[in-house]
C-alpha positions as CSV (number, residue, x, y, z in Angstrom):
1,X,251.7,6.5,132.0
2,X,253.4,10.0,132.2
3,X,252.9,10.7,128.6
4,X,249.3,10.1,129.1
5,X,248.9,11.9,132.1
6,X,250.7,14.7,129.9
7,X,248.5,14.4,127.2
8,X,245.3,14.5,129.3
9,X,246.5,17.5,131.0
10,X,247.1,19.4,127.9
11,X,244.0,19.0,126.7
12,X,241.8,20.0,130.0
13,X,244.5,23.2,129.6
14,X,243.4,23.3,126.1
15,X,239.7,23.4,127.0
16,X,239.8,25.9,129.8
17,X,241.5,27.9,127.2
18,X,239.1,27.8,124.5
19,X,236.3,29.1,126.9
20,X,235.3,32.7,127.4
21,X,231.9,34.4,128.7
22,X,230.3,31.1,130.1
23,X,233.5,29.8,132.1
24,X,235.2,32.5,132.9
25,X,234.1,35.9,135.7
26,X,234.3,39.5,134.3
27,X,237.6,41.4,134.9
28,X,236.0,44.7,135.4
29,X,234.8,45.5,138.2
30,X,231.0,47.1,139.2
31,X,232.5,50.7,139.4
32,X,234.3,50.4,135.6
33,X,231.0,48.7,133.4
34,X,228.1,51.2,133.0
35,X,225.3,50.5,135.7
36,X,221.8,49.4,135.4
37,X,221.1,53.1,135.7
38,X,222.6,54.2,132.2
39,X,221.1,51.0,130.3
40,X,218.3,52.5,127.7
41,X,214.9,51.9,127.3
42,X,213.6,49.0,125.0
43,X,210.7,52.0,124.6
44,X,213.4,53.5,122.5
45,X,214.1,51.3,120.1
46,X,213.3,51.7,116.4
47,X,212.2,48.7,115.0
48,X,211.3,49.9,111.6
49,X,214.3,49.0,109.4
50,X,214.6,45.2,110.8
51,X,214.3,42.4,108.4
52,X,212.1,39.6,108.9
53,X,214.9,37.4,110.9
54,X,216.3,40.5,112.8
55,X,212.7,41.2,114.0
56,X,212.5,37.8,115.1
57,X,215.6,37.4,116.8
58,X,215.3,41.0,118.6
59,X,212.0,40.5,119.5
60,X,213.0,37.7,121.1
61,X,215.9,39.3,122.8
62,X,214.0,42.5,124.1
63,X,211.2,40.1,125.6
64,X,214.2,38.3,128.1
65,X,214.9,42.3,129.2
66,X,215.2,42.7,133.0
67,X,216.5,39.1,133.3
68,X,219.1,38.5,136.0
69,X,222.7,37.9,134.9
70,X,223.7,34.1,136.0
71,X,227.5,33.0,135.6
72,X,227.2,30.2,133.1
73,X,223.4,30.7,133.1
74,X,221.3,29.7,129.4
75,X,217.4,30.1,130.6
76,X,215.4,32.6,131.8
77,X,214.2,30.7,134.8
78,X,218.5,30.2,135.6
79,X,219.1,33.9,134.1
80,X,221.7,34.2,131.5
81,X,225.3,35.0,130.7
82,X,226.3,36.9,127.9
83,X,227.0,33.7,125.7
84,X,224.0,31.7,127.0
85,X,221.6,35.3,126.4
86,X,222.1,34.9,122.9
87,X,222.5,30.9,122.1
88,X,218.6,30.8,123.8
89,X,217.7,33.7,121.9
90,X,219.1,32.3,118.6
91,X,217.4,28.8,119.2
92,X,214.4,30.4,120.2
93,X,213.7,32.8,117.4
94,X,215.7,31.3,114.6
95,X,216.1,27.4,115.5
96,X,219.9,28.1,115.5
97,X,221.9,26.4,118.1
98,X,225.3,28.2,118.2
99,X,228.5,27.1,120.5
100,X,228.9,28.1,124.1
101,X,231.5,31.0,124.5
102,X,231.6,33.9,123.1
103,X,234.3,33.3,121.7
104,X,233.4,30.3,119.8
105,X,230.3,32.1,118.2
106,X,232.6,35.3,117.2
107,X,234.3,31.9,114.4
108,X,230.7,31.8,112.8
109,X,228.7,33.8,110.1
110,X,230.0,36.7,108.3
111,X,232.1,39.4,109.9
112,X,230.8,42.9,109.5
113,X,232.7,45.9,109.4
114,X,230.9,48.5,112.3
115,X,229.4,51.1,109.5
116,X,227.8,48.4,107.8
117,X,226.2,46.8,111.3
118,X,222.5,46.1,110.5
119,X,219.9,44.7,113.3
120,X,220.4,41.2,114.4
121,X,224.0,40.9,113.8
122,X,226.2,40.2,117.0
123,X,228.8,42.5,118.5
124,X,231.7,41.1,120.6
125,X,233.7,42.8,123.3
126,X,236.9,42.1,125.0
127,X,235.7,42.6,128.7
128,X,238.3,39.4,129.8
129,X,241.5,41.1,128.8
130,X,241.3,38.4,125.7
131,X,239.5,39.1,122.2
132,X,235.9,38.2,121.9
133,X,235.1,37.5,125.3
134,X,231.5,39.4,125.6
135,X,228.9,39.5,123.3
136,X,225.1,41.0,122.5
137,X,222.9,41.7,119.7
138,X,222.7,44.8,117.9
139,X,219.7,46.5,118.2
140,X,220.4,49.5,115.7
141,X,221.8,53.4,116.3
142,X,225.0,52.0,117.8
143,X,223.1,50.2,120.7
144,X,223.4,46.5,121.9
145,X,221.3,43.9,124.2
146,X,223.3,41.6,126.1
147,X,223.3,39.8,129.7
148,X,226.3,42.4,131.0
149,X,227.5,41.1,134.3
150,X,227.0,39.6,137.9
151,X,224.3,41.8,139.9
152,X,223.1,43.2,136.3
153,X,220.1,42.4,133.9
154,X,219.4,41.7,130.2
155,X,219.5,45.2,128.8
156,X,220.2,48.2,125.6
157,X,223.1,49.8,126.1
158,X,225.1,52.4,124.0
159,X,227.9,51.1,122.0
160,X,229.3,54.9,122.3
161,X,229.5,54.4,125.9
162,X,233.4,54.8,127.2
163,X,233.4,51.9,128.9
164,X,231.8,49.5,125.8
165,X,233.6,52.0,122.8
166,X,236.9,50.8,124.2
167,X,236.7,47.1,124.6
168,X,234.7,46.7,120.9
169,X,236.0,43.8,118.7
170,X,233.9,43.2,116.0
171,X,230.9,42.2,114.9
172,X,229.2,38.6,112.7
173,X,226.2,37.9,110.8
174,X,225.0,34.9,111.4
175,X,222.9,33.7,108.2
176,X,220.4,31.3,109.0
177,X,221.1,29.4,105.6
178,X,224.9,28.8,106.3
């Protein structure tokens, strides 16, 4: 009885583990992530160079702007987390359902060295003092849309801000095909 108990104890430890964005409330606080104020205008946004899929997905993405962030949130009538921003957007524009965390997506698709990021592709974060932890879509011109925090909204923001420049981890393609 004790080893079981053991066992089934390890493994809810091993699932709050695995979890990021969707289970788990932002370290930083309101003061240290960029405000609503310094987010960009989807007005901005150069949409000629986007392939097919990237217009699709983005399209998709800038239409859910001004959503509410939700903690654990995956609809636009619930809001969204950062995770939960892009699985609906995914499912929506390309009939992809990816996993839950943000973490968990960051193991698919290709990954893509910054230089090389094209439209479409994700970017992750580490905003959870632990890899991988935040993600959005890149837009193009080092910018992002993402579901950022508690009190925020879906919205661009620079990836050359301090506060987003620092916490960068990488990005994925995700290829439809694979």
């Amino acid at each position: 009885m004790k080893r079981l108990f053991t066992h089934f104890m390890l493994c809810i430890l091993l699932a709050l583990a695995a979890t990021s964005c969707a289970t788990a409330k932002p370290a930083a606080s309101a003061e240290e992530m960029p405000s609503d104020i310094q987010s960009l205008s989807t007005a901005d946004v150069n949409t000629e160079n986007w392939s097919d899929r990237a217009r699709e997905v983005l399209m998709n993405a800038l239409s859910l702007s001004g959503i509410q962030y939700k903690y654990g949130g995956s609809s636009p009538d619930a809001g969204f987390d950062c995770s939960g921003f892009v699985r609906y957007v995914f499912k929506q524009a390309a009939s992809l359902t990816l996993p839950r965390s943000a973490f968990e997506i960051s193991q698919l698709g290709t990954t893509v060295a910054k230089k090389d990021l094209q439209p479409g592709d994700l970017v992750f974060f580490n905003t959870l003092k632990s890899a991988f932890s935040h993600v959005g879509i890149y837009v193009g011109d080092n910018r992002f849309i993402h579901s950022p925090r508690s009190g925020g909204v879906v919205r661009i923001e620079s990836m050359e801000n301090g506060y987003w420049a620092k916490r960068y981890n990488g990005a994925q393609r995700i290829d439809a095909n694979n």
